[in-house]
N, C-alpha and C positions, 0 to 999 in steps of 0.2 A: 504493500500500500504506500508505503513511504518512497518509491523507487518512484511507484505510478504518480503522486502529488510532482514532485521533485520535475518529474518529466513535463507533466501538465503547466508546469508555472514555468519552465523553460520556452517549452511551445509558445506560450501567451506571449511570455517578450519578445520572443523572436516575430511573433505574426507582428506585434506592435510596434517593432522597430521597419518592420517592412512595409506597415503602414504609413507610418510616419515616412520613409524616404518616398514613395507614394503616395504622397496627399495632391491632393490635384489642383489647391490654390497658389497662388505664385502671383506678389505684392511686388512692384519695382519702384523706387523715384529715380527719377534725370531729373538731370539737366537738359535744357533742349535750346537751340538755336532755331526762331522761323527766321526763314531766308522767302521776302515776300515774292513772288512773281511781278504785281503791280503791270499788268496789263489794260490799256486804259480804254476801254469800249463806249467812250459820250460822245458826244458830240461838242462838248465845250473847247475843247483844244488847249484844256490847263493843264496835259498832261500830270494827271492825279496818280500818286500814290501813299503809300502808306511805310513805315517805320519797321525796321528788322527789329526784333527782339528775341534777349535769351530771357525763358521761364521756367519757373517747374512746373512738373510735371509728376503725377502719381499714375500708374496703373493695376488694374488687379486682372490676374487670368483664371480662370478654369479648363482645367483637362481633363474632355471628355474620355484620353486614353493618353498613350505615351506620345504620341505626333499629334492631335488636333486639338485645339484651344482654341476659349474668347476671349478676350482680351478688350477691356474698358478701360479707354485712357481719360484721364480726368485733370482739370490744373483750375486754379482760379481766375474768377474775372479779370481778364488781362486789358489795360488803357495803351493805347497806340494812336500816334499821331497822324493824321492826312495832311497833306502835302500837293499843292501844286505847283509843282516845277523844288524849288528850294522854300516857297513862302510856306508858312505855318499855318493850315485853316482851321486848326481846333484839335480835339481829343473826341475817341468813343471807344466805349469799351466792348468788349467780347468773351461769351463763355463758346469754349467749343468742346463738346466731350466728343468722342471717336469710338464706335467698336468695330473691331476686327475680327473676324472669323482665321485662324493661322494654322498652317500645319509646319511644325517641330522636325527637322530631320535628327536623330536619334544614334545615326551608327558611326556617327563618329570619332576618333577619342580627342579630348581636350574643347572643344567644343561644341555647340550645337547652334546652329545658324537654324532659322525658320525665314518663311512669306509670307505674308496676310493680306486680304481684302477684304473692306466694311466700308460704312458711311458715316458722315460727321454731319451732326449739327448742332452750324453756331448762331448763337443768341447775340443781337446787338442791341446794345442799347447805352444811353448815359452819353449819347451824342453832344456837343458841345463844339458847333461849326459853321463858318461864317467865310464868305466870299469877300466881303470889302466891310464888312461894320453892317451892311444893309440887307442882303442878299441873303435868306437863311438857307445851306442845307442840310439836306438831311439824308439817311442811308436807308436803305430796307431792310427792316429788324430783323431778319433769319436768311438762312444758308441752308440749303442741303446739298450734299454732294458724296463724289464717290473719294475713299482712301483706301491707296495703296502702300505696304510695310514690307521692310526687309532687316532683319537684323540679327544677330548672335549673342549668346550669354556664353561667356566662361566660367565653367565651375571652379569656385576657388576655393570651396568646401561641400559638403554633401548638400547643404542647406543654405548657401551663399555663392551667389555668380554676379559677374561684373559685366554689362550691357553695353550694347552700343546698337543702335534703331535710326533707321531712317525710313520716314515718312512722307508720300507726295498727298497732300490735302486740295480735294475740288473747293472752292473756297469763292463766293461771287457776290456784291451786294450794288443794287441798283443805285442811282445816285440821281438825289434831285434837290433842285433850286426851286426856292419859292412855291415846294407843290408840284414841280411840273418835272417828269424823267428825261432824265439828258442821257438814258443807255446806264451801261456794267464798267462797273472795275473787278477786274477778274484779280482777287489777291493772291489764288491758287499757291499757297505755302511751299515751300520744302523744309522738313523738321527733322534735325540731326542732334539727336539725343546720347550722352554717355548715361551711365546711372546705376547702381546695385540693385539687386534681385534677393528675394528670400524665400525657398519654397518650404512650406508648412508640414 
């Protein structure tokens, strides 16, 4: 009896331990750099764009098995300047959350690159933008679009990998003066994120 207890609470660790290296949640923070496109689709001819910025950045994944994951990238409302030409036309802010549907390639040693493709949508608002002192504009509060991901984690511990992600985000908001659409600024992002990982 004593052999069989002995054996039984052996088993349980061991399942436990294989649980654990097997948990399917997986938490990251970056750093991320957007690198804006600033594509300027009006009709104004103020060549409009907008402000590069580095932010953080949190994400959380789930794995459905060893190679396929979703992945919810998340950061705070982030303020960014518009810009025509070098003049300064105000501040708006933006949340954009991101999911990614990804598959993990797994047989490698040392590390493990993955792909991913989802969509993002971003919230704008807190707009604060002006053409001459007279001229009010304004942007169109939401975004939808497609993002595409690629990026690798190195294991640095069974439970700790060090990241590197890069992200192409569809990104677009209409732009108008006084009420009236003058066309898109396509801001279409590119996001290059370093950052640690910690799976549970």
């Amino acid at each position: 009896m004593k052999k069989i207890l002995i054996a039984a609470t052996v088993g349980m660790l061991v399942a436990g331990s294989v649980a654990a290296q097997e948990s399917p949640w997986l938490v990251r923070a970056r750093a991320v750099h957007l690198d804006m496109a600033n594509n300027d689709h009006t009709d104004l001819a103020a060549n409009l764009n907008v402000d590069n910025k580095t932010i953080p950045e949190v994400d959380v994944s789930y794995f459905f098995n060893k190679n396929v994951a979703a992945e919810l990238i998340l950061t705070v409302p982030q303020k960014q300047h518009v810009y025509s030409g070098s003049t300064d036309l105000g501040t708006f802010k933006h949340l954009p959350p991101t999911l990614t549907l990804q598959y993990h390639f797994t047989d490698l040693n040392g590390y493990k690159p993955y792909v991913g493709a989802g969509l993002n949508y971003t919230f704008i608002n807190k707009e604060s933008l002006s053409t001459n002192g007279t001229n009010k504009v304004t942007l169109s509060n939401s975004s939808v679009g497609f993002a595409l991901q690629a990026g690798v984690d190195v294991p640095l511990t069974k439970q700790i990998s060090l990241n590197f992600d890069v992200k192409k985000v569809q990104l677009k908001t209409q732009v108008y003066v006084d009420g009236v659409d003058h066309g898109t600024l396509k801001l279409n992002p590119l996001l290059v994120g370093v950052g640690i990982g910690y799976r549970f």
